[in-house]
N, C-alpha and C positions, 0 to 999 in steps of 0.2 A: 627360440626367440628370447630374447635379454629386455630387460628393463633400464632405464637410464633413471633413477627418481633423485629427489631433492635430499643430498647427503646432510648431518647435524654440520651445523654454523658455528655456531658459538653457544657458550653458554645462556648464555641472554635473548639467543635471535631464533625464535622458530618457525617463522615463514619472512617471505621475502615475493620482489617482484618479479619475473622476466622481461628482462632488459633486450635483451638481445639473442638471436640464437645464431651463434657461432659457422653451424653447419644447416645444409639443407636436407630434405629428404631426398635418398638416393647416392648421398656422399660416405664415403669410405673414411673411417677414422681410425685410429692403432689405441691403443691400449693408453692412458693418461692423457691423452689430447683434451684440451678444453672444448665445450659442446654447448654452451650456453653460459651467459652473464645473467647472474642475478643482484636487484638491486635489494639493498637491504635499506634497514634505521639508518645504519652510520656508515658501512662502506661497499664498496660493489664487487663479487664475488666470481669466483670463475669455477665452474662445474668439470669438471674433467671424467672422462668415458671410463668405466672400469673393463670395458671390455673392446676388443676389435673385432671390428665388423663393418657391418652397411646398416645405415639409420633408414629403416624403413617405414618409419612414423613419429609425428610431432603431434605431439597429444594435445598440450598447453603452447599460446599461440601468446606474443611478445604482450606483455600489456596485461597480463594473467598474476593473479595471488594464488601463489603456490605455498604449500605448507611443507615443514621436514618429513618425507616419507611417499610424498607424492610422486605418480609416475608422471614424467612428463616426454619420454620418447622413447621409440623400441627398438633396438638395433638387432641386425641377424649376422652373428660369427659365421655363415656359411656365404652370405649372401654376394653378390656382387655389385660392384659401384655403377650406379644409375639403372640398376635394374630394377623396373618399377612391379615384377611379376613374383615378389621376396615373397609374400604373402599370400595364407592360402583362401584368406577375404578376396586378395585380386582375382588369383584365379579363377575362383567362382565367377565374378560376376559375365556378364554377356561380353562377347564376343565385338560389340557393336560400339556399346560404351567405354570399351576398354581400347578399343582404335581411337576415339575421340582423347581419350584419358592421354593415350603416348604420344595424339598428334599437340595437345595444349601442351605435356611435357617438354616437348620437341622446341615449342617456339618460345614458351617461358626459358629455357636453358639455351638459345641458339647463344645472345652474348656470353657467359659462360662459355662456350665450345670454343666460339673467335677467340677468346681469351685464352683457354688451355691450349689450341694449336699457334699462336703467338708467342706463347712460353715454351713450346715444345714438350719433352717429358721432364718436366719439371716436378720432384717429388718434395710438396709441402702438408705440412698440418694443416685442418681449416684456418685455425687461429693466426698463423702466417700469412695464408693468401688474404685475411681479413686486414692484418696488418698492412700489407703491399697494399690493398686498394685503396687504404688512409693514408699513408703515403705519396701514395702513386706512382710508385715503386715495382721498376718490373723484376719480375722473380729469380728468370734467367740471368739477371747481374749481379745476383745477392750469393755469398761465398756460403756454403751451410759447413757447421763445423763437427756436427754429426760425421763421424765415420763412415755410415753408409748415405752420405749424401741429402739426407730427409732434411729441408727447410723448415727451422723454427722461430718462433716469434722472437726471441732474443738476437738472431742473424740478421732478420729484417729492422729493428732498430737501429743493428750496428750498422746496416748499409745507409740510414738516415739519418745518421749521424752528423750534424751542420747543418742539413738541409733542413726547408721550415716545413714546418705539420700543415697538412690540409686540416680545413675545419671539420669538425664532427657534426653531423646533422644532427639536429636538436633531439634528444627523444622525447619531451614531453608530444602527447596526442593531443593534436588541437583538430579542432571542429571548426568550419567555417565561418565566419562572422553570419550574425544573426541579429533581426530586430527585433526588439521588446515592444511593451505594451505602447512603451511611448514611441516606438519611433526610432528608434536611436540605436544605431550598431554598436555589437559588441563582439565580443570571441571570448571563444571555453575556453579553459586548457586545464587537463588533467594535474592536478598536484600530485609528484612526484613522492614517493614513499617516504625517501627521505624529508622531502619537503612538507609531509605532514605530521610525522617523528616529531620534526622541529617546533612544528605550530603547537604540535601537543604540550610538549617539554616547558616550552616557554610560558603558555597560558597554568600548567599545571605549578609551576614553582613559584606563581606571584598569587595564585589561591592558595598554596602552602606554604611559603615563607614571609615573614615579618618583613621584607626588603623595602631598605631605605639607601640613601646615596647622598656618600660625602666628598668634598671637594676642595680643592688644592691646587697650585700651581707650582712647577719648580724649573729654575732657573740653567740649562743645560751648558752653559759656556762652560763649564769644567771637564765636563763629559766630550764637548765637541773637541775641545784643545788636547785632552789625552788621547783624542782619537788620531787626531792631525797628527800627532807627535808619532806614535807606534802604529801607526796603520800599515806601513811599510815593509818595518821587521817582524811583525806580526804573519803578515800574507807571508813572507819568506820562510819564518821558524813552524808556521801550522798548516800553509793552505790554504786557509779561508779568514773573511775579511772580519777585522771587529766588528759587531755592529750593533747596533742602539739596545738590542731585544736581551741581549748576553748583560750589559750595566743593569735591567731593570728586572731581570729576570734574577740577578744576585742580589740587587738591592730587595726583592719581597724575599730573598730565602731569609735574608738577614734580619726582616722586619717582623718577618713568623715565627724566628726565635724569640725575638720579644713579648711579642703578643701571641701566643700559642693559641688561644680559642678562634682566630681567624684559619687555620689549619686543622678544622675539627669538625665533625659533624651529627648531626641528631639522629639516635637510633631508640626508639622508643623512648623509656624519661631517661637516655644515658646519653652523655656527651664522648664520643668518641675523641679523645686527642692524638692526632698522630704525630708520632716520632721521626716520620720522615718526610722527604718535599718533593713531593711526584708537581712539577707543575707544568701546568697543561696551556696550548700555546693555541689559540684560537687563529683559526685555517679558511678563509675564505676562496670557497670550490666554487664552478660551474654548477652544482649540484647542491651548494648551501653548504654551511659555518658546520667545518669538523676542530676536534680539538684534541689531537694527539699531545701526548703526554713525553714529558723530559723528564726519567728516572731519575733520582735522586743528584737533585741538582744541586745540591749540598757539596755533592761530592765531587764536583766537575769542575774542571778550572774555565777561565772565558773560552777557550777555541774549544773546548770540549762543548761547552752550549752550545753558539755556534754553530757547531757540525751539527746537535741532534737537531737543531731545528731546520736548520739546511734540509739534513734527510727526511724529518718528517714531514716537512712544507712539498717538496719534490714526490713524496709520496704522495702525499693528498693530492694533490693535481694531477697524477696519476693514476689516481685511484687504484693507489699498492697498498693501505694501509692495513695491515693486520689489526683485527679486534682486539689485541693485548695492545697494543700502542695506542686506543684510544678506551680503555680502562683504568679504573683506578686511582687519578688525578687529584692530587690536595687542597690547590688553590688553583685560580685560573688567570691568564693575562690574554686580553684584547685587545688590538690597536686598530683603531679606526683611522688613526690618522694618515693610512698607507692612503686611505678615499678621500682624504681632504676634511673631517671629521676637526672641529674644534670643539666642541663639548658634546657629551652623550651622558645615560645613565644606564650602563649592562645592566641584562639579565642576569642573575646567579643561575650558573652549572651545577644544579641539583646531584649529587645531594651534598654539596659545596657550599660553604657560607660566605664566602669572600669570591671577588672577582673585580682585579685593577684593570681601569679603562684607560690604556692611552690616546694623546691626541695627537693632533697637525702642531710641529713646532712653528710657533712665527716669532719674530726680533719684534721687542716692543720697550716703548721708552720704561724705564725702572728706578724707584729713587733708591740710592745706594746709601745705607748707612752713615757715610760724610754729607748728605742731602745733594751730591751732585747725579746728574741724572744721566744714567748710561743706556744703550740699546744692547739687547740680550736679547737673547734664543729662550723661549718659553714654552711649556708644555702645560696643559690641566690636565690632574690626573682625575680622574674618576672612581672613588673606594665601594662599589654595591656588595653591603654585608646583611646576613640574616638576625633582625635585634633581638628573635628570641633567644640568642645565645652573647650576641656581642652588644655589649654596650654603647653608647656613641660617643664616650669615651676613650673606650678603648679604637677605636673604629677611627677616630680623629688623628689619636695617638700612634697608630700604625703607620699612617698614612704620610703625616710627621715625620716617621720614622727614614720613610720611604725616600720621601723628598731630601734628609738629610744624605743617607748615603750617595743620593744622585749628586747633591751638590759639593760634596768632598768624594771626588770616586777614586780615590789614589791609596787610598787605604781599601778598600771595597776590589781594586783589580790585583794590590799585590797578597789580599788573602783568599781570590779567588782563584 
């Protein structure tokens, strides 16, 4: 008999929730098959078998804090698929209880059976036939590219491809609505791991940081026109479309060269200043605000942004993100204005002293330099920096900065 336990995560992560378990007891699995989802701080994780066999116990039951090194299921390499007698606990017991045991077996698993003689011999991973039922997706029309035929989660994707996702049933655990002392219905619900990660984080870095917030607006009719102008040959030479996040994403690498202490952070009495511009792009999930990071965006021309954030936003909603795509990060950017957001004040992304808040653009009457008064496209920006390091000075100055290259972005796109 084999052990299934909770493998090392990441550096940083050493227990996690179960979210989901993949397979049931009784199911057959091969060697690398995923066997459970775990949810973590920051991303959700997939447990894969190191052995094959028949899962003939689930230790830890969905809803469980599990720690790295825990068993949480027993699989037997000898065993056979839905044979509930793997065990020599089963055996033992009576004769009497163990007919009751196969008859609730029998009718807990009748759906299952209707389903497997529907599909016929259809050979899939659990993680597959999980994927088909979120779908709705029958198995028997899904192409497998496996050599010996085996149905994998990547096969069922490609056959739902176009088609649209069924919804995911919520996994927070909720409790019935219930009345209090006054009288008055409410309802529980479980906060999610990550969802109290986040509650942490937040309440932790405004006990710990000097956080103050400054403010700006900038005028985007430059930005909107060199959009209109290249949007076209843009898609045609890269792929993917210009868009607002790649101008203001270049515009703070540009402005943390100026101001370097907004790119730094406190380590004991030393000020760390980095040399490079991880900046990290705030992700709004089903599951709460991830912030995968754009390596050295220094170095990236605009469609190179662009794409990573493409792929890391598709990740996050996915919930593919590797734990190195969501470390590391120098400064941070937010946009609220994708919810309709006209002014906020960020939290700082500990242990990160800066983080620009964007907003909701709206046309608003403006007096122009000649005092004649035009309608423009306008954004507030939002600068939340840490003053034991930054000045508000500098902090003003940055921000300044910001606003300038946005509102000449023609030098800002032919040096990105």
């Amino acid at each position: 008999m084999n052990e299934i336990k909770v493998p090392e995560l990441a550096e940083s992560i050493t227990e996690g929730t179960i979210a989901e378990w993949l397979v049931k007891k009784g199911d057959s699995v091969e060697k690398g098959d995923p066997v459970v989802e775990l949810e973590t701080d920051k991303v959700n994780v997939e447990v894969n078998s190191d052995f094959a066999g028949v899962i003939t116990e689930i230790i830890r039951e969905e809803g469980d804090d599990v720690e790295v090194g825990d068993v949480i299921a027993k699989i037997d390499e000898n065993g056979e698929a839905g044979n509930s007698s793997s065990t020599s606990e089963e055996k033992s017991e009576p004769q009497e209880s163990k007919t009751e045991e196969v008859k609730e077996t029998k009718k807990a698993e009748t759906p299952a059976k209707e389903d497997s003689s529907a599909k016929g011999d259809v050979i899939a991973s659990p993680a597959a036939r999980k994927r088909a039922r979120e779908h709705n997706i029958d198995l028997s029309a899904v192409s497998p590219r496996d050599p010996l035929g085996r149905i994998r989660p990547e096969d069922v994707e490609a056959a739902a491809s176009g088609a649209s996702n069924t919804s995911k049933p919520a996994k927070e655990e909720k409790k019935p609505a219930e009345k209090t002392e006054f009288a008055k219905p409410v309802e529980r619900v479980k906060m999610s791991r990550r969802r109290q990660t986040i509650a942490k984080r937040l309440v932790d870095v405004q006990h710990e940081a000097a956080m103050l917030t400054t403010f700006n607006e900038v005028d985007l009719t430059n930005v909107m026109k060199l959009r209109s102008e290249r949007k076209e040959k843009f898609i045609e030479k890269h792929g993917v479309k210009l868009g607002f996040m790649s101008f203001f994403t270049k515009a703070v690498v540009g402005a943390l060269k100026d101001f370097p202490l907004l790119n730094a952070e406190i380590q004991g009495n030393e000020l760390v200043i980095k040399k490079f511009y991880d900046i990290g792009i705030a992700v709004s999930t089903d599951d709460g605000l991830v912030v995968p990071v754009v390596r050295d965006a220094d170095r990236l021309d605009f469609a190179g942004v662009e794409k990573e954030i493409g792929s890391l936003g598709n990740k996050a909603r996915d919930k593919k993100l590797e734990m190195s795509e969501l470390q590391g990060g120098s400064f941070t950017i937010t946009n609220g204005g994708t919810f309709g957001s006209m002014l906020s004040t960020p939290i700082l992304n500990a242990p990160q002293v800066g983080i620009l808040g964007m907003h909701n653009i709206q046309k608003r009457a403006m007096v122009m330099p000649d005092d004649t008064i035009e309608v423009r496209p306008m954004m507030y920006l939002a600068l939340s920096y840490d003053h034991r390091i930054v000045d508000g000075k500098e902090a003003v100055q940055f921000l300044v900065r910001v606003k300038q290259l946005l509102e000449d972005p023609y030098d800002l796109l032919l040096e990105g």
